[in-house]
C-alpha positions in Angstrom: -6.8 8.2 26.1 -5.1 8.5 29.0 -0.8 9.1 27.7 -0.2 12.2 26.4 1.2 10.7 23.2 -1.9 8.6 22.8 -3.3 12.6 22.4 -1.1 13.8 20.2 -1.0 10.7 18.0 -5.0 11.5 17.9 -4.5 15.5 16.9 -1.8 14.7 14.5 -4.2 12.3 12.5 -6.8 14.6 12.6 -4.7 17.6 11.5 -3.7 14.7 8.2 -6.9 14.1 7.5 -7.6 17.8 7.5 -4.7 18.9 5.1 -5.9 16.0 2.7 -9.8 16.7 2.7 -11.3 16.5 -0.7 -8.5 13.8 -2.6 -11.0 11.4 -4.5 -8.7 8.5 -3.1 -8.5 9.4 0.0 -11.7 8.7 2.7 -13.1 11.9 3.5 -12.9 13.2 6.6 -15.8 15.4 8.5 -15.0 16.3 11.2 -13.9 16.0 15.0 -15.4 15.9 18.2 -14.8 15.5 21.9 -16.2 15.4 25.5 -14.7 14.1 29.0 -14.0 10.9 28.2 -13.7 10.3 24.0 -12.7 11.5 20.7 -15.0 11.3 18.0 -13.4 11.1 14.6 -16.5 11.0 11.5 -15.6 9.9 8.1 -17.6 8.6 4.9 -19.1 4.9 4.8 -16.7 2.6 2.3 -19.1 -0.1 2.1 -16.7 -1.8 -1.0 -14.5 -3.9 1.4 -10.8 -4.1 1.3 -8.7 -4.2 -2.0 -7.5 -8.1 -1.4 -11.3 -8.9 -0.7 -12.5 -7.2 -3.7 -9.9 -8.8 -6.0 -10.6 -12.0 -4.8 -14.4 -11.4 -5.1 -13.9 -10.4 -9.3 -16.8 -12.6 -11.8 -14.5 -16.0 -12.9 -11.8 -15.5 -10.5 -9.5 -13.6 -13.1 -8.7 -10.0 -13.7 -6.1 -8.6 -16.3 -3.1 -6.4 -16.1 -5.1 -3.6 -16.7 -7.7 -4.0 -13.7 -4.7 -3.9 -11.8 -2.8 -0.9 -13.3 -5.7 1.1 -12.2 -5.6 0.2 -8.9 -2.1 0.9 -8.5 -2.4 4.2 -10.7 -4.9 5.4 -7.5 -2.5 4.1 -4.4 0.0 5.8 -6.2 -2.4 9.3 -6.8 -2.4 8.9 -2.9 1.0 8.4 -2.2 2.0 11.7 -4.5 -0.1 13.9 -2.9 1.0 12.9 0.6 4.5 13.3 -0.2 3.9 16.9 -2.3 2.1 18.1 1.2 5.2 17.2 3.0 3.1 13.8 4.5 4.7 10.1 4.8 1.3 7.8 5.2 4.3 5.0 6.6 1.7 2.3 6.5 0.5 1.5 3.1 -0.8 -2.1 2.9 -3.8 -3.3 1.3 -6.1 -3.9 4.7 -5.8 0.1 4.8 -7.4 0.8 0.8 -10.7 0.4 0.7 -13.8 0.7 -1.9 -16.2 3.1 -1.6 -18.9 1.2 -2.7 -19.6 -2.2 -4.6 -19.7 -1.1 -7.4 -17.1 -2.4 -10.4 -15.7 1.2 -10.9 -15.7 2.3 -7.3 -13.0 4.3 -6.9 -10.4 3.1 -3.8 -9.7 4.7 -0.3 -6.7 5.0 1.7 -7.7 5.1 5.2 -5.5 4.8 8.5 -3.2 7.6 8.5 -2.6 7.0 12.5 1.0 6.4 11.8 1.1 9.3 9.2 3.8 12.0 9.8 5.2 15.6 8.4 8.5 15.4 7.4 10.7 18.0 6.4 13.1 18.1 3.2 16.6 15.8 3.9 15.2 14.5 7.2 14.4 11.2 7.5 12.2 9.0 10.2 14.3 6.7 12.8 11.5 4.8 14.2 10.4 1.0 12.5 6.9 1.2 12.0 4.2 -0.2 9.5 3.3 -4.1 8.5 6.3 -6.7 8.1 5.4 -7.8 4.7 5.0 -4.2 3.0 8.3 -2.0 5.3 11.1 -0.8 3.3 14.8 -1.4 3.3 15.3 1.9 4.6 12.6 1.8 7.3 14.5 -1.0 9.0 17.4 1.0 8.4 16.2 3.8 10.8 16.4 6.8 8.1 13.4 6.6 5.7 11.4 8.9 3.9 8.5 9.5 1.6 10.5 6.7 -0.6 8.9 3.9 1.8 5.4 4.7 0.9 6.7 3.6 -2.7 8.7 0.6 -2.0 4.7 -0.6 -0.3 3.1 0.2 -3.0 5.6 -1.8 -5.3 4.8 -5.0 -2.6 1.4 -4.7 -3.5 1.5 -4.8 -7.3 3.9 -7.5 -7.0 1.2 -9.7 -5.2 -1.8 -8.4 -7.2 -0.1 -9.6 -10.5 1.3 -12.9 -8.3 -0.7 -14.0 -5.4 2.5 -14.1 -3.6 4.8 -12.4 -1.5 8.2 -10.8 -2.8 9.8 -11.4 1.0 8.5 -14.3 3.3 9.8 -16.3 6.3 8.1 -17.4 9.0 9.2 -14.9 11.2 9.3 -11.6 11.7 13.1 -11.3 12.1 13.1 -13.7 9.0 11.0 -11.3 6.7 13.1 -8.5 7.8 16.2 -10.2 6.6 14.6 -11.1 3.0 14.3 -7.3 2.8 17.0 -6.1 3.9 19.6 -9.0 1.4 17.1 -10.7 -1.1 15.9 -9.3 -4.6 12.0 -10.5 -5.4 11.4 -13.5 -7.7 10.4 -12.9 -11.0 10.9 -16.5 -12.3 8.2 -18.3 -11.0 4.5 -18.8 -12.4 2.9 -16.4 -13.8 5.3 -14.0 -14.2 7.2 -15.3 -17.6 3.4 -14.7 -19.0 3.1 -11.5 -17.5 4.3 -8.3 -19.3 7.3 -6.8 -19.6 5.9 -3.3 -18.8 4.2 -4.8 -15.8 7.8 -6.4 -14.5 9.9 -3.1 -15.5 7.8 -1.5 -12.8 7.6 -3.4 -9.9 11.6 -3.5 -10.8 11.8 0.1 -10.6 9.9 0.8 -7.5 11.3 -2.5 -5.5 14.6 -1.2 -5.4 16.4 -1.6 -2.1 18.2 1.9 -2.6 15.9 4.9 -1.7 17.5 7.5 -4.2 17.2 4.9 -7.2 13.8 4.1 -6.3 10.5 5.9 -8.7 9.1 8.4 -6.7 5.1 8.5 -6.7 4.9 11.0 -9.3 7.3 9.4 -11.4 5.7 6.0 -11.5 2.2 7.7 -12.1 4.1 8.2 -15.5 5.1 4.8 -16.1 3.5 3.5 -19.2 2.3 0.1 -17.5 0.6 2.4 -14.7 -0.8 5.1 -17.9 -2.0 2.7 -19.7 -2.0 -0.8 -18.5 0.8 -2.1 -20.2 0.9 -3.9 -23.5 -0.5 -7.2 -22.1 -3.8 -5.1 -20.4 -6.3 -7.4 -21.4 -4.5 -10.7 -21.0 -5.7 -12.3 -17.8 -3.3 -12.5 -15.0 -2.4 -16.9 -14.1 -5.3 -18.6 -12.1 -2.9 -19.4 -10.1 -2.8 -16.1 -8.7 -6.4 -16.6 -6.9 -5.2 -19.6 -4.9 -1.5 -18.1 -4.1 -3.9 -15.0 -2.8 -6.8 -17.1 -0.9 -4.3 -18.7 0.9 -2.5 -15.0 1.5 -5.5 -13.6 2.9 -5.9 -16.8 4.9 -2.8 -16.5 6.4 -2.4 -12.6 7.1 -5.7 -12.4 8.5 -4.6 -15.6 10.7 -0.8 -13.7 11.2 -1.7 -9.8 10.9 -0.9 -9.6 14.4 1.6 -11.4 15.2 3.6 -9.9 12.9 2.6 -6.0 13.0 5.8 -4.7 14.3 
């Protein structure tokens, strides 16, 4: 690291990891280290893979309502106690959630706070940053908050219980626009078999206006999110696996070319 920003950008995430040492959904951090030339940042082994890779990986290529509830119930855990220490993680996606171990009931990680921030009460961020498919409204407005982290994690559950998107073009620009004007689908295969707890809250957290939005907390109290929704055991459409293999196959293929 040669910039002085590239430093800072280094000491803030440290500084993060440090305030949020001990969350059981959060990778644990251990500590830092430097000489002349490198940082050394040391963190536990997640050996579970990422959340898209474990998902697809499930016995019989199906998983119910419930399997998913508790994996957003933890993203969410995560999400509160950023915000409740003042933090904005700005970059919640499912590349950066990972599994501790192999295990079936491993709990999940968030990792990658290196665009992470402090943000004070009524200020807002005026930078664009974090993953085309998963930025808010708001972000791409230039004045978000901890509301963003949210509005990701509400992209998420919308493509573990479809295998799909909720906003897709082929561009960058494109995606931005679908944001920014279009409402998700919840027309299309599988979500008329999918619960109505399940759609009231992805409705509720993909809301294009910050201040109507759940905040973390308040979605951790949502019943599909408490308790898996009345359809917890019904298995999510097969469909989903293929709309998510070919997903995967395409953000791996994409991931850069469309990180803003």
């Amino acid at each position: 690291m040669t910039r002085p920003v590239a430093v800072e950008d280094v000491k803030r995430e440290v500084k993060i990891l440090k305030a949020l040492k001990g969350h059981e959904n959060i990778v644990h951090f251990d500590n830092a280290f430097e000489d002349d030339s490198y940082v050394y940042i040391v963190m536990e082994l997640c050996e579970g893979g990422e959340l898209l890779d474990r998902i697809l990986a499930k016995k019989n290529s199906r998983y119910s309502e419930k399997d998913a509830a508790v994996v957003v119930r933890q993203m969410l855990k995560v999400a509160a106690e950023c915000h409740l220490r003042g933090l904005v993680h700005r970059d919640m996606k499912p590349e950066n959630f990972l599994f501790k171990s192999t295990k079936e009931d491993s709990p999940l990680k968030a990792t990658d706070f290196g665009l992470s921030d402090f943000i004070k009460p009524g200020k807002k961020f005026r930078d664009i940053v974090g993953s085309a498919y998963y930025v808010a409204p708001e972000v791409l407005k230039r004045r978000s908050g901890p509301e963003s982290d949210v509005w990701s994690i509400g992209v998420i559950t919308y493509i573990l219980l479809c295998g799909r998107r909720p906003f897709w073009d082929k561009t960058e620009d494109g995606i931005f626009k679908e944001v920014l004007r279009n409402k998700p689908d919840f027309r299309k295969r599988p979500w008329p078999s999918i619960s109505s707890s399940a759609k009231d809250f992805v409705k509720k957290i993909l809301v294009k206006n910050p201040r109507a939005r759940l905040t973390a907390a308040q979605a951790l109290s949502h019943p599909w999110v408490r308790e898996g929704g009345d359809a917890s055991e019904i298995p999510v459409d097969i469909s989903v696996l293929y709309n998510m293999r070919q997903f995967v196959k395409y953000s791996r293929f994409k991931q850069f070319a469309l990180r803003p």
